[in-house]
C-alpha positions as CSV (number, residue, x, y, z in Angstrom):
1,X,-87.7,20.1,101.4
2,X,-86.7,18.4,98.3
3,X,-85.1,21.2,97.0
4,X,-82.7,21.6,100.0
5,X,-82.4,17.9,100.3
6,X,-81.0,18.5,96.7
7,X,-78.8,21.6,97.6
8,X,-76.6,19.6,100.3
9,X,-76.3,16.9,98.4
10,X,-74.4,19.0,95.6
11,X,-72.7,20.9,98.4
12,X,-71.0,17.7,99.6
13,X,-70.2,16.3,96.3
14,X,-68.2,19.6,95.7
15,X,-66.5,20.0,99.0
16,X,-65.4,15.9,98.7
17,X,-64.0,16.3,95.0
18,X,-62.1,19.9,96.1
19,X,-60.9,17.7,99.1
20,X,-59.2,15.2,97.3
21,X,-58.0,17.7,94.9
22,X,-56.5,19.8,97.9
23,X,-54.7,16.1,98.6
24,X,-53.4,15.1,95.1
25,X,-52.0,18.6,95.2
26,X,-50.0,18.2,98.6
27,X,-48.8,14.7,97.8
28,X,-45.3,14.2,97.6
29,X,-43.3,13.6,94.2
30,X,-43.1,9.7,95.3
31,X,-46.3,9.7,95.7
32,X,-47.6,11.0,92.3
33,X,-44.2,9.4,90.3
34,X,-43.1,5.6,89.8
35,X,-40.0,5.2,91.5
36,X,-37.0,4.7,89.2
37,X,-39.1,6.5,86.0
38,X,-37.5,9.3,83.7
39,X,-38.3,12.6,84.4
40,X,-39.6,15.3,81.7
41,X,-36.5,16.5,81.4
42,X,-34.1,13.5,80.8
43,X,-36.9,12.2,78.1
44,X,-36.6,15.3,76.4
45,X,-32.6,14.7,76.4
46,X,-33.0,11.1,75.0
47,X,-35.7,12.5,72.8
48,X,-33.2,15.1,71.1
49,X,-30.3,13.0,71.0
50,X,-32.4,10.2,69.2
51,X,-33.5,12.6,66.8
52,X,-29.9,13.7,66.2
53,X,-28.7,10.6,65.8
54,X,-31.7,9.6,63.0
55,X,-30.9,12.6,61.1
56,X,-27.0,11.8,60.5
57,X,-27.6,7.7,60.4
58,X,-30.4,8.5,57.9
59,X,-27.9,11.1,55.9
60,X,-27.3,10.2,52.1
61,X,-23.6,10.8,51.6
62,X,-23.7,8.3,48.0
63,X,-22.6,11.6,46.2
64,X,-19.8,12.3,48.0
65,X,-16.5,12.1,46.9
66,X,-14.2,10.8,49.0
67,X,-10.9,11.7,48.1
68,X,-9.7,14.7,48.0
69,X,-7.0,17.3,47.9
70,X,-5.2,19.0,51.0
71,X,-2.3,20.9,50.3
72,X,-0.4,22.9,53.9
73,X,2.3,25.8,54.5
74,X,3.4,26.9,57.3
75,X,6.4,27.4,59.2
76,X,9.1,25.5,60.8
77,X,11.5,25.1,64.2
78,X,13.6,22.7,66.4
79,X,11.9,22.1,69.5
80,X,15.0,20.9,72.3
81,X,17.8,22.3,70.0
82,X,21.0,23.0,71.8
83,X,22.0,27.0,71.6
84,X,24.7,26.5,69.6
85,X,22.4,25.9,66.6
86,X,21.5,29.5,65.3
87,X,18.5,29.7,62.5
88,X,16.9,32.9,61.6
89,X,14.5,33.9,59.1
90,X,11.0,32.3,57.9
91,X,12.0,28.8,57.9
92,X,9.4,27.2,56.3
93,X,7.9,23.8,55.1
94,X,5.0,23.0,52.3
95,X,3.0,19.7,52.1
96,X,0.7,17.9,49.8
97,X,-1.8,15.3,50.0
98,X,-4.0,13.1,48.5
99,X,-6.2,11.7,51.2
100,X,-9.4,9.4,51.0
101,X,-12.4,10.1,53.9
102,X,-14.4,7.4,54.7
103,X,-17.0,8.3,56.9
104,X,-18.7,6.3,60.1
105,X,-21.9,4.1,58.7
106,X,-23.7,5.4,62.7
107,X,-22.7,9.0,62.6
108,X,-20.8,10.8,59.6
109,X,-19.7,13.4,61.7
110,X,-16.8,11.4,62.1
111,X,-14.7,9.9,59.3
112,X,-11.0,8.5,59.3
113,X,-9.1,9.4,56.5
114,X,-5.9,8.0,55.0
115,X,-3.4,9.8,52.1
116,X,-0.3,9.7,50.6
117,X,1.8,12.6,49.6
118,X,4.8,14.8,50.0
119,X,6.5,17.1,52.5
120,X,9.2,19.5,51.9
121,X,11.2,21.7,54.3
122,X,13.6,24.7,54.4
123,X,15.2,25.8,57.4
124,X,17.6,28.5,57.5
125,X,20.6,29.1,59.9
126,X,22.7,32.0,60.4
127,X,26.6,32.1,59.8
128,X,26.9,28.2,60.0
129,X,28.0,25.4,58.5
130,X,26.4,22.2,58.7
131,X,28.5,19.2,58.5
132,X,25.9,17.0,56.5
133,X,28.4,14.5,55.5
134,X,30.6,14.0,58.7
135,X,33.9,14.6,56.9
136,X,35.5,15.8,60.2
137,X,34.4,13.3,62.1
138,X,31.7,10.3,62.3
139,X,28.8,12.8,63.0
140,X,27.0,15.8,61.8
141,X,27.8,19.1,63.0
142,X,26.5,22.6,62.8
143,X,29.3,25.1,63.5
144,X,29.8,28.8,63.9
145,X,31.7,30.2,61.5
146,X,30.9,34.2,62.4
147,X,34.4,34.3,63.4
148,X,35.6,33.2,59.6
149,X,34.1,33.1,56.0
150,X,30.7,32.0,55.6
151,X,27.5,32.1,53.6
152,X,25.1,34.9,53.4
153,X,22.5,32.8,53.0
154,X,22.3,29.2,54.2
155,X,19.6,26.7,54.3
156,X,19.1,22.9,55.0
157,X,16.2,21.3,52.9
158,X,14.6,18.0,53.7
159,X,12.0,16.3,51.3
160,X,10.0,13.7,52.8
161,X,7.3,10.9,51.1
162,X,4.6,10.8,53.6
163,X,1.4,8.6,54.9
164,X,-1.0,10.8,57.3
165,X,-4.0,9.0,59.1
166,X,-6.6,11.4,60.7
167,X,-9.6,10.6,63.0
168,X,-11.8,13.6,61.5
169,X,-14.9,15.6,63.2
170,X,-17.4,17.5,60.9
171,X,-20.1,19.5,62.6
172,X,-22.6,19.6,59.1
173,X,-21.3,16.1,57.2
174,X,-24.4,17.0,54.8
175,X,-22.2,20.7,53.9
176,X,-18.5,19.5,54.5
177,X,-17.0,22.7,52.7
178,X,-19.3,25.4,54.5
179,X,-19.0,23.5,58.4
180,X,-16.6,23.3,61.4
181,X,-14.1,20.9,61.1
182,X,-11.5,19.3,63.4
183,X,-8.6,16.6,62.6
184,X,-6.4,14.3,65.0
185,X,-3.9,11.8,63.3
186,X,-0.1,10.6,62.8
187,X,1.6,10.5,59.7
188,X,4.8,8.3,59.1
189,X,7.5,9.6,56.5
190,X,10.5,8.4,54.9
191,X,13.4,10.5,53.6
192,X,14.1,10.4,50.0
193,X,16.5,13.9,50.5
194,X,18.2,15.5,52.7
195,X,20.8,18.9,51.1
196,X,22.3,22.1,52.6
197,X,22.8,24.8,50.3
198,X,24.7,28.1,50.7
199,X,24.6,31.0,48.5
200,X,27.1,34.4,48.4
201,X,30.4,34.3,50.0
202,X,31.5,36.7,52.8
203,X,34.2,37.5,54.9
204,X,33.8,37.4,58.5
205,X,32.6,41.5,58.6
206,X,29.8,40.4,56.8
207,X,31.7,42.1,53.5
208,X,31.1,40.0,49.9
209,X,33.9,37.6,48.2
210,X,31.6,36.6,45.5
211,X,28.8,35.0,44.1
212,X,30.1,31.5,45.1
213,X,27.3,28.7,45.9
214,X,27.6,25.4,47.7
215,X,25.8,22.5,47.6
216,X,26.2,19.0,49.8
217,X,23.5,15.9,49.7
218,X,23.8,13.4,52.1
219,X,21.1,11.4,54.2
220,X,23.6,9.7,56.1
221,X,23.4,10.8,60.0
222,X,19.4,11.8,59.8
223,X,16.2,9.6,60.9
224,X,15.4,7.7,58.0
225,X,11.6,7.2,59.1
226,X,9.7,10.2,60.5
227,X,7.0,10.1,62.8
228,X,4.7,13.0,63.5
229,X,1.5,13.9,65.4
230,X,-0.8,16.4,63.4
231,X,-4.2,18.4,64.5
232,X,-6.3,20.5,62.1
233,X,-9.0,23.0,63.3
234,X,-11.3,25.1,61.2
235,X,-14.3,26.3,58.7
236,X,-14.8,25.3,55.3
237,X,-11.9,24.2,53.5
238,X,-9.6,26.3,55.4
239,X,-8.2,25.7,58.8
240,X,-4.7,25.5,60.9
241,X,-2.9,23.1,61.4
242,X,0.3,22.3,63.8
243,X,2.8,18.5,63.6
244,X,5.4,17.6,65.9
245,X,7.8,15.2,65.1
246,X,8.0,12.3,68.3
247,X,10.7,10.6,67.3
248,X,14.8,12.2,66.6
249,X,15.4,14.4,63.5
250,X,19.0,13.0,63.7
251,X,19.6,9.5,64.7
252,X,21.1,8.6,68.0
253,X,24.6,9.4,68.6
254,X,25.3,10.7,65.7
255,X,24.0,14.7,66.7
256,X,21.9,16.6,68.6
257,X,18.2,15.7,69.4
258,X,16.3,17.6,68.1
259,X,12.4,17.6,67.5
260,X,11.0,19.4,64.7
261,X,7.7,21.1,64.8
262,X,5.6,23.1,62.0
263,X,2.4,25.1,62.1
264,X,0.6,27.1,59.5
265,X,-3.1,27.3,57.1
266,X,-4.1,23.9,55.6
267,X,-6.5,24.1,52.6
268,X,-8.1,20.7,52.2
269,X,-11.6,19.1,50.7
270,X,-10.9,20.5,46.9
């Protein structure tokens, strides 16, 4: 008797704990959760974002120098020209820097840097001649002269000291020349030079007079400050880059309004 007395008195001890098992286990998620609490998920997001942060704020970047050479080619046009203006060929522009990269104290990922430098261009047109000086009339001009005598060759240079500022993104700030990199910023110019220069004389069937070369300086009708919004994308020291001028190439009233743009490789970080 003792022994069966025994038996159901283990038999209900097991069918009362697998009964409240069976209810823990049906329960609904409000029941089991505290209302308004994280789930597993989102403290695994926090958790990993935490960590990210720690190991960039923690980041010893004492060694690192923070100025550096970026040097860009690429190649030129006129956005909003009129069609009279005719350029052919690889007009092209080269720029050089000296920047300094100071990165962000929370997160070196991201660093503004600031520069100084120079940027020149060449842009070439084809059976024209640019009126850089206004001597027939109180603008510039570019006319056709397909019709007449002209120069085989013909180009209008523009030499510019510059000032860029970029907002910079580096995906490995501990291995800046080996990591994905990305640039916004604006750079402000002034023009210390503006000359057209044309090279071999010809007759208007394209047949040569001579050697004759011309050569005319004259800032007088273009923007003497440049403004110019620049983005860089890319590995390593390498990447593209593209500029856009936003305000006139030549001032107002005094020619056509025109908006040069460039866009090329950058090497930068040496």
């Amino acid at each position: 008797m003792k022994k069966i007395s025994a038996l159901l008195l283990a038999l209900g001890f097991s069918i009362l704990g697998f009964t409240q098992d069976s209810t823990t286990a049906n329960a609904p998620a409000s029941d089991t959760a505290i209302a308004g609490s994280p789930s597993v998920s989102e403290n695994t997001k926090e958790a990993k974002k935490a960590a990210r942060k720690n190991k960039w704020s923690n980041l010893n970047l004492a060694n690192r120098s923070k100025d550096h050479l970026m040097l860009q080619f690429g190649m030129i046009g006129f956005a909003s020209a009129p069609d009279t203006i005719h350029t052919k060929g690889f007009s092209r522009g080269f720029n050089a820097y000296f920047m300094f990269d100071f990165p962000f104290k929370s997160n070196p990922q991201y660093s503004v840097a600031i520069g100084a430098g120079v940027s020149s261009s060449n842009i070439y047109f084809d059976k024209t001649y640019i009126d850089i000086a206004g001597k027939n009339g109180g603008k510039i001009s570019f006319k056709d002269v397909s019709d007449t005598t002209h120069f085989k060759k013909y180009k209008l240079m523009n030499t510019y000291l510059e000032a860029p500022v970029e907002l910079r993104f580096t995906a490995d700030p501990s291995r800046p020349n080996q990591s994905w990199k990305g640039a916004i910023g604006i750079k402000v110019g002034t023009m210390v030079g503006a000359v057209t220069k044309g090279k071999t004389f010809q007759n208007s069937a394209g047949q040569t007079i001579n050697a004759y070369s011309q050569k005319e300086k004259s800032k007088r009708f273009f923007n003497g400050t440049r403004l110019s919004l620049t983005a860089r994308a890319g590995l390593g020291i390498v990447s593209i880059f593209g500029s856009y001028q936003i305000n006139p190439f030549i001032k107002e009233g005094f020619g056509p309004d025109i908006r040069p743009f460039s866009a090329g490789i950058a090497i930068s970080g040496l």
